[in-house]
C-alpha positions, -999 to +999 in steps of 0.1 A: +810+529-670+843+536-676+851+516-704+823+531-721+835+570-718+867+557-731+851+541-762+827+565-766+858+593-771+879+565-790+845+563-818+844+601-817+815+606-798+811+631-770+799+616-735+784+633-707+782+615-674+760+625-645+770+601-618+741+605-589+749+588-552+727+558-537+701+579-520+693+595-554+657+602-555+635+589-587+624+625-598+664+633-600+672+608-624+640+610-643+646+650-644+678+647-661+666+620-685+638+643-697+668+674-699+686+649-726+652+639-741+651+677-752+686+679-761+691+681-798+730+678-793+723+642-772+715+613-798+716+581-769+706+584-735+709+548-708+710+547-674+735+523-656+720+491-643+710+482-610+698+503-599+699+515-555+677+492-534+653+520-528+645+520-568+642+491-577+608+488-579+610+519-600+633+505-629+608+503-658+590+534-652+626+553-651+640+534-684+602+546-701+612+580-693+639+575-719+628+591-755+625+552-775+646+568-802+673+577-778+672+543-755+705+530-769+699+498-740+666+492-758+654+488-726+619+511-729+588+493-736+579+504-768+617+489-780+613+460-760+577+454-780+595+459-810+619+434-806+591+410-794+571+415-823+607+410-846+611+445-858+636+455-837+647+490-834+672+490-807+686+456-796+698+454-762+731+457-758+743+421-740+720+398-761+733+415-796+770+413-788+765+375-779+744+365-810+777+381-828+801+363-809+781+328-818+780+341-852+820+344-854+823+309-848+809+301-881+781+273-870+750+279-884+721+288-853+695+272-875+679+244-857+705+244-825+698+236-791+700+265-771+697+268-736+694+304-715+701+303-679+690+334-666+657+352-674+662+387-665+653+418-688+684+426-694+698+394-708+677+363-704+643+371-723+662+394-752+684+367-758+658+338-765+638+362-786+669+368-806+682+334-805+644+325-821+646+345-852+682+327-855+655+292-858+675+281-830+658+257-805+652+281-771+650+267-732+650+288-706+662+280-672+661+300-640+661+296-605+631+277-597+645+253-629+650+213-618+678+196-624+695+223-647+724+202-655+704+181-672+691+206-697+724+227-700+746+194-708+722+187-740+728+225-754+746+231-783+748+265-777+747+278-736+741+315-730+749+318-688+738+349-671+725+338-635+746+358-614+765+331-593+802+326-597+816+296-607+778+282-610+784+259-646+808+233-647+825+209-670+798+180-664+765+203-671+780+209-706+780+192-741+812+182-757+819+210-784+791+233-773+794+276-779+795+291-740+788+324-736+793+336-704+774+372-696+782+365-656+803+394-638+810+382-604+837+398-579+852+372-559+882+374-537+889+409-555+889+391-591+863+390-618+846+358-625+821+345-649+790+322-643+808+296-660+840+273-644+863+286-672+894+266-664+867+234-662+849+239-691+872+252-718+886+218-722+850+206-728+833+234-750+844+237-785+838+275-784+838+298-748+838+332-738+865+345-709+858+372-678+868+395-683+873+400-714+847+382-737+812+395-736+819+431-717+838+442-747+811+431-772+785+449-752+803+480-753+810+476-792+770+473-794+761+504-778+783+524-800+764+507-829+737+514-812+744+555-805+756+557-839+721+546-851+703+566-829+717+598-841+706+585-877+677+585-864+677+620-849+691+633-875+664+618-900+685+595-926+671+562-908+634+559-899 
């Protein structure tokens, strides 16, 4: 949160930050959502993910109280359908900055294997639907997968967002593959990734570090993503 005040002020945006405690009761976020809905001076709105215990259960219904042409995430339903049916008008912050970052590397998606691990929301099911309009070759795995090395060994291109430290290492990956590595896990008072990076990088032909890799490129995203949201607002995109 904030790295993304301290872009937001670097791009020459103005960000307002209403930081609420654990106990935070649904109606108080949703109350100050629908105040920024009816903003005219606010062009993106998100709210910071996960959510308290307590409101978990309440996480789409909260991210639908988002105006869709203010839901710089793209997390509301009617932006998530979008990018389902591949007319996308907000893509999700994570899954964007990672199809750049394969992009950079200059291979060509078309007709890759490309294996997810992780099928949340936020990451996971964005990412395949993104990585399939690329004509890329999509498997998903997840915990209830078999044998995931297996799969994640025969990837040319391995997107890792389970949420356990350390989990991929040199032998469940293919010799020159693109790792990107969306895991944030504090361990011993240090950030880690998903991925074994000292392992691995002598294997991959292309990988992303934590910090430092994708949490950059997400950040970069959502200003794209404000930026087009008050081109919307302001009418010169529809």
């Amino acid at each position: 949160v904030r790295s993304k005040i301290k872009r937001s002020e670097e791009a020459g945006f103005t960000s307002y930050h209403r930081d609420m405690d654990n106990s935070s009761a649904r109606e108080q976020i949703t109350g100050q959502i629908k105040e920024w809905n009816n903003d005219n001076s606010i062009d993106g709105i998100l709210v910071q993910l996960p959510l308290p215990e307590h409101l978990r259960k309440d996480t789409a219904s909260i991210m639908d109280t988002i105006d869709p042409a203010k839901d710089v995430d793209g997390f509301h339903s009617e932006n998530a359908g979008l990018l389902a049916r591949g007319t996308p008008r907000f893509i999700p912050c994570t899954p964007r900055g990672c199809i750049k970052l394969i992009k950079s590397t200059g291979i060509d998606i078309k007709g890759k294997n490309a294996v997810i691990v992780g099928r949340s929301n936020i990451v996971g099911k964005p990412m395949a639907l993104l990585l399939m309009q690329e004509n890329a070759t999509i498997t998903i795995c997840h915990s209830k997968t078999k044998n995931i090395g297996e799969i994640t060994k025969n990837a040319d291109i391995l997107v890792v967002a389970i949420g356990k430290p350390l989990f991929i290492k040199q032998d469940m990956v293919k010799e020159g593959a693109i790792v990107i590595d969306v895991g944030i896990n504090r361990v011993d008072g240090k950030l880690t990734g998903d991925v074994d990076f000292k392992e691995v990088k002598e294997k991959a032909g292309f990988i992303t570090p934590v910090p430092g890799g994708v949490g950059p490129m997400t950040i970069a995203m959502l200003m794209e993503n404000t930026y087009m949201a008050y081109l919307y607002q302001k009418g010169f995109i529809k």
